[in-house]
Every structure is written in structure tokens, then in C-alpha cells.
N, C-alpha and C positions, 0 to 999 in steps of 0.2 A: 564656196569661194574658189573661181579656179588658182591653179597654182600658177606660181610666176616660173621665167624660162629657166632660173638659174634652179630653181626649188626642182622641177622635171628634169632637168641633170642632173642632180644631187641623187633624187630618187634613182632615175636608172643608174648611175654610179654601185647604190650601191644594193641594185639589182640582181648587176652584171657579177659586183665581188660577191655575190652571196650564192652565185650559180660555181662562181671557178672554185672557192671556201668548199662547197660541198659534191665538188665532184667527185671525189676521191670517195664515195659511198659508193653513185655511180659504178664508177671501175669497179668497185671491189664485187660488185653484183658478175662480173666478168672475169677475176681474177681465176678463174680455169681454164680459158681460152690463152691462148701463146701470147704477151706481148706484142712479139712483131702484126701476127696477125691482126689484135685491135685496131693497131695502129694504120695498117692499109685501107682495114674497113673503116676509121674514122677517116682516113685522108679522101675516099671514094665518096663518103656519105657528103661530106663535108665541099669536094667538087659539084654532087649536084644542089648542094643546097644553095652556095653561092651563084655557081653557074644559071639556076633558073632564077635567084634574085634577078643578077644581071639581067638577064634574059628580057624578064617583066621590066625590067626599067630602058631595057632596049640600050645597054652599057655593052655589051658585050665585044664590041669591038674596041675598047678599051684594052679589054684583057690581050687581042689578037694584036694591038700596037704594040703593047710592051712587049709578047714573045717576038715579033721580027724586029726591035732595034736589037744589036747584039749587044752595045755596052747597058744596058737594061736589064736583057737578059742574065747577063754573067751573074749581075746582082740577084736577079730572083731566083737563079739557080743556089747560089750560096747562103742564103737567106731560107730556100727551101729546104736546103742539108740541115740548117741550125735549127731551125722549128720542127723539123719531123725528129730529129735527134734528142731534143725536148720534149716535145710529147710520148717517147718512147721512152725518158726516164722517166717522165713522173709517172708513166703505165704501168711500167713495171716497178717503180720502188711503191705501188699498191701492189702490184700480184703476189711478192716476196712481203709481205705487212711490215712495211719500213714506210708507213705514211708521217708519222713525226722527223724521220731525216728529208722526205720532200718538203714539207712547211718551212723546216729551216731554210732550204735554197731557195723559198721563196721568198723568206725574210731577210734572205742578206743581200740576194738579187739589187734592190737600189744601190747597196754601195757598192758593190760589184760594177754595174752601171755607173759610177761618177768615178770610179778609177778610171775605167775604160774612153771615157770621155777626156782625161783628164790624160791619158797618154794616146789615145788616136787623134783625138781633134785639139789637144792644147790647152783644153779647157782648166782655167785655173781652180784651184780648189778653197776656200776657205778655212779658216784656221778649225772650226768646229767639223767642218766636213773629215778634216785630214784627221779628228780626232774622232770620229765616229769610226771612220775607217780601219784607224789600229786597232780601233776598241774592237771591232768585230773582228782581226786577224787574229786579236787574244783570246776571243771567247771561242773560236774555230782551231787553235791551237790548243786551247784551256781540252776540248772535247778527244782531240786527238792522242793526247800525252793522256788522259784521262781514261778511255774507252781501247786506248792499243791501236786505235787504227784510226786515218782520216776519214772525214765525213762527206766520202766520195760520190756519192749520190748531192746532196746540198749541193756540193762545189760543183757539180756539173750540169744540175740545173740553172746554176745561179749562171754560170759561166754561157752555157749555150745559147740563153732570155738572152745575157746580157750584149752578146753576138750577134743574136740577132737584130737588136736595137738599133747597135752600130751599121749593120747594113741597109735597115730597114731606114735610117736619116739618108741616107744614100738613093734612094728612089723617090721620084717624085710622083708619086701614085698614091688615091686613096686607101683607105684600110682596105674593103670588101674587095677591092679590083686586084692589089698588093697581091692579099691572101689568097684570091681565086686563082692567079697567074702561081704560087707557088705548088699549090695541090694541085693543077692542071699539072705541072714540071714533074710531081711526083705521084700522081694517079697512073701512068706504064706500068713503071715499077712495081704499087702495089698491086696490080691485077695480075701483073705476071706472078709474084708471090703468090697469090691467093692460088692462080689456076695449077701450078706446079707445086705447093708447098702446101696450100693450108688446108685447113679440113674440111671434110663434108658436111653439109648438112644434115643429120638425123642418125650422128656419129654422136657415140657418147659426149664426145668433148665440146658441140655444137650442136643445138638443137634450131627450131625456130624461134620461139623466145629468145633464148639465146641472140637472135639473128633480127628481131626487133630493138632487141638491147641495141644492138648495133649500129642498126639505121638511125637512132635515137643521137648516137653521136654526130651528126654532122647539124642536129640541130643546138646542141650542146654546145658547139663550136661556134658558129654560126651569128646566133643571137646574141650572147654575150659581147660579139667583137662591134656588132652594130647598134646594141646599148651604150656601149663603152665610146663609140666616135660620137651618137647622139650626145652624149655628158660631156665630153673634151670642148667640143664647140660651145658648150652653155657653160661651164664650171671652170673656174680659176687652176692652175697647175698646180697649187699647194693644197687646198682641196683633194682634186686629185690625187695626188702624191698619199695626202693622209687616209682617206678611205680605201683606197689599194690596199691596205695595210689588215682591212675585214678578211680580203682570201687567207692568205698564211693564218690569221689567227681562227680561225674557221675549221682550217686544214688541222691545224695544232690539236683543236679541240675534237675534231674526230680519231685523232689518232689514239687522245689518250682515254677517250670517251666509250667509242665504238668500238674500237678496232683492239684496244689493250696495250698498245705502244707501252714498255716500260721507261717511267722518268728515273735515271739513276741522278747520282749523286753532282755528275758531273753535264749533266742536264738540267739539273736546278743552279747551278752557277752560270755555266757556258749561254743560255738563252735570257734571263734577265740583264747581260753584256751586249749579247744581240737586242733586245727591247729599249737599253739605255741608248745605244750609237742610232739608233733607229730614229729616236727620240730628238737625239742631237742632228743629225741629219734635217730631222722635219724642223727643228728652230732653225735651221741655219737657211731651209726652202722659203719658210716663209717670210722669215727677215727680210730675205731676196725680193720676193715677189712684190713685198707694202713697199721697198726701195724703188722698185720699177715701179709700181703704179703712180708713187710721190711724183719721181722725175717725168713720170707722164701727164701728169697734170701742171706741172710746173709749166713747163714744152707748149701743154697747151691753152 
């Protein structure tokens, strides 16, 4: 029985989260090589992998519109700061084995995203939203007061995703074309890095293995982002919403699985706070969504 369009988004949905949920093994198969440097080699692997998509579909003068408008540009340039600055924290909070504080910043990431919305574009917040929100400033305060220190990796994944979002409503470009124009912006940079900074091939620190690991990342990249726009166009935004929800818990469970993240004490309070607002947030998406669909049929 084939499957119907929505049931084939749902699948690749939660494809895509089950590729981001376990990258964090990925990395850690890399965590001897420098941060910065994965990160050039994923931003390099990841230019050609998009670029010859485009290529094949004959899009690629897309990508060359957007770099010469300059108000386009400006956006894909800051939009490229925020995604490479994201990908190089969650790089490196696996090379340092702090993969249980990136899951957090991916768990708080939505309401991180509905503040941000809620002071750059005006967007009002609902009484349950505004209640998930404190609830996760208490359970990220519960950790801080708890552990001696803020949960400075979380907050800056959550913050950087959530930055980019904001610029990302700002361009009217698709996903692949979006992402190819940013790793295009910052493919100089990392080749310069590489050719002045980073290591040799067939240096202890880098091997070729090693160096397959690597090229491996731009399909890592890659794929998931063009599962993910395949499922957006077929599957409802609360859907969405709620299966996103597999990466972080994915991520969570390699931490304490594989990797030995310790849960203290105040890790078993402060993330059941995050789960609960998490929770309240997804009632408060979906309420939204069956309202709009009503008045949509109403209307018509």
C-alpha cells in the first residue's frame, strides 16, 4: 500500500531528526581533530555537496542572485556568522564530552525561539507559552545555582539556532539555495584556515580515515536539510514542532548512554522543567494550529 504525502513527511521528519539525534557519535569518532578545523572541513564538504545538488538541478544561478543583491547579502553574511558559530558549539561541546549540555540547548532552542520572535517581530505570546518560558528560565537557573556555573554551551546553542532563525524569516530563499549562499560566504575563510593552520594529512592528529570522516560531513549536512524541507511542505507545523523534539532526546540519550555524561542531582530536577514547558509550549502549538485550521474552513 503506497504511503500517502503526509505519512512520507512524517517518515522523512523523523529521518532527518534521527540523523541530527545521532550525530553527536559521529563527532565524537572526530573528537581529536581541533574543533575549528571540523568545522571548515564540514563547511567545505558541505559547499560542494549543495553546490553540485544545485548544479544537477541547473539552480545555481540562484545562489549567484543572492550574493550580488547587497541587502540579501548582508543577511546571508550574518546568518552565515550564526550557523557556523552553532555548528562549532555543538563540535566542540562533543570534543570536550559535554554532549548532555548540547541536548539541553537544543531542548530549550523553541522557547528561546518564541521569545525572540515575541521581541523582534511583536509576535504575541500566549498565556501557556509565557508559562513554558519562565518555566525553562527556572529550570536553567535551578542548574546554574545548582552546578556553580551557567549552562553556557545550552544557552549558546540555543541562542545562536535561535538567531539564525530570526534572520533566516528575513530572506526569501529556499532551504538548499539559503544554506549553499552561506557556506559559499564562509568557504575563503575555512580554506584559508586549513592551508595556514590546520594539520597535515598523515600527521598523527589526521589521518585519511580521519579525512573520509570528514568528507562524510557535508553529507551529514546536506541530507537532513532536504529531508526536512521534503516534510515541512507535506506535514502540519505542530507535527513538526513535536517530532523535532526526537534530535535533543536522541542527543540526551547518547550522552548518558555512550558517552557517560554524569546526571547529578540537579540534572534530575532542572530537565524534567525543561520536558514539562516543552510540553506546555507543544499544547499551546497545537491549540493554535486546530484554531487556524477551524477558521480556515470556516472562510471557506
Amino acid at each position: 500500500m503506497p504511503l500517502t504525502p503526509g505519512a512520507k513527511g512524517v517518515l522523512a521528519l523523523i529521518v532527518t531528526c534521527t540523523i541530527w539525534g545521532l550525530s553527536s557519535l559521529y563527532y565524537h569518532l572526530l573528537a581529536h581533530v581541533p574543533s575549528l578545523e571540523v568545522l571548515c572541513y564540514r563547511t567545505l564538504w558541505s559547499l560542494i555537496f549543495f553546490a553540485g545538488l544545485l548544479a544537477v538541478q541547473g539552480r545555481l544561478g540562484e545562489v549567484r542572485a543572492a550574493l550580488t543583491n547587497r541587502r540579501t547579502l548582508v543577511v546571508i553574511v550574518a546568518s552565515a556568522v550564526m550557523i557556523s558559530l552553532n555548528w562549532f558549539g555543538f563540535i566542540h561541546s562533543i570534543s570536550i564530552g559535554n554532549a548532555l549540555e548540547a541536548s539541553l540547548g537544543y531542548y530549550i532552542f523553541p522557547l528561546v525561539a518564541v521569545v525572540m520572535g515575541a521581541v523582534v517581530f511583536k509576535e504575541r505570546l500566549s498565556r501557556l507559552q509565557i508559562a513554558a518560558v519562565l518555566l525553562a528560565a527556572l529550570a536553567v537557573l535551578v542548574l546554574t545555582v545548582g552546578l556553580g556555573v551557567a549552562p553556557w554551551i545550552a544557552l549558546f546553542l540555543a541562542g545562536t539556532f535561535g538567531a539564525y532563525g530570526v534572520l533566516k524569516k528575513g530572506l526569501d530563499l529556499g532551504g538548499v539555495v539559503s544554506v549553499t549562499a552561506e557556506v559559499t560566504v564562509l568557504a575563503p575563510f575555512a580554506l584559508l584556515w586549513l592551508i595556514f593552520q590546520g594539520t597535515e594529512v598523515g600527521r598523527h592528529t589526521i589521518d585519511w580515515s580521519d579525512m573520509a570522516l570528514l568528507a562524510l560531513s557535508g553529507l551529514l549536512t546536506g541530507l537532513p536539510l532536504i529531508l526536512f524541507s521534503f516534510a515541512a511542505r507535506r506535514v502540519r507545523l505542530s507535527t513538526v514542532g513535536l517530532v523535532q523534539y526526537l534530535n535533543p532526546t536522541l542527543q540526551f540519550a547518547c550522552a548518558v548512554l555512550f558517552f557517560g555524561n554524569p546526571l547529578t542531582l540537579w540534572h534530575g530536577i532542572a530537565f524534567p522543567m525543561i520536558w514539562a514547558a516543552l510540553a506546555l509550549y507543544s499544547g499551546s502549538s497545537i491549540s493554535a494550529d486546530r484554531a487556524a485550521r477551524r477558521r480556515a474552513r470556516a472562510a471557506a
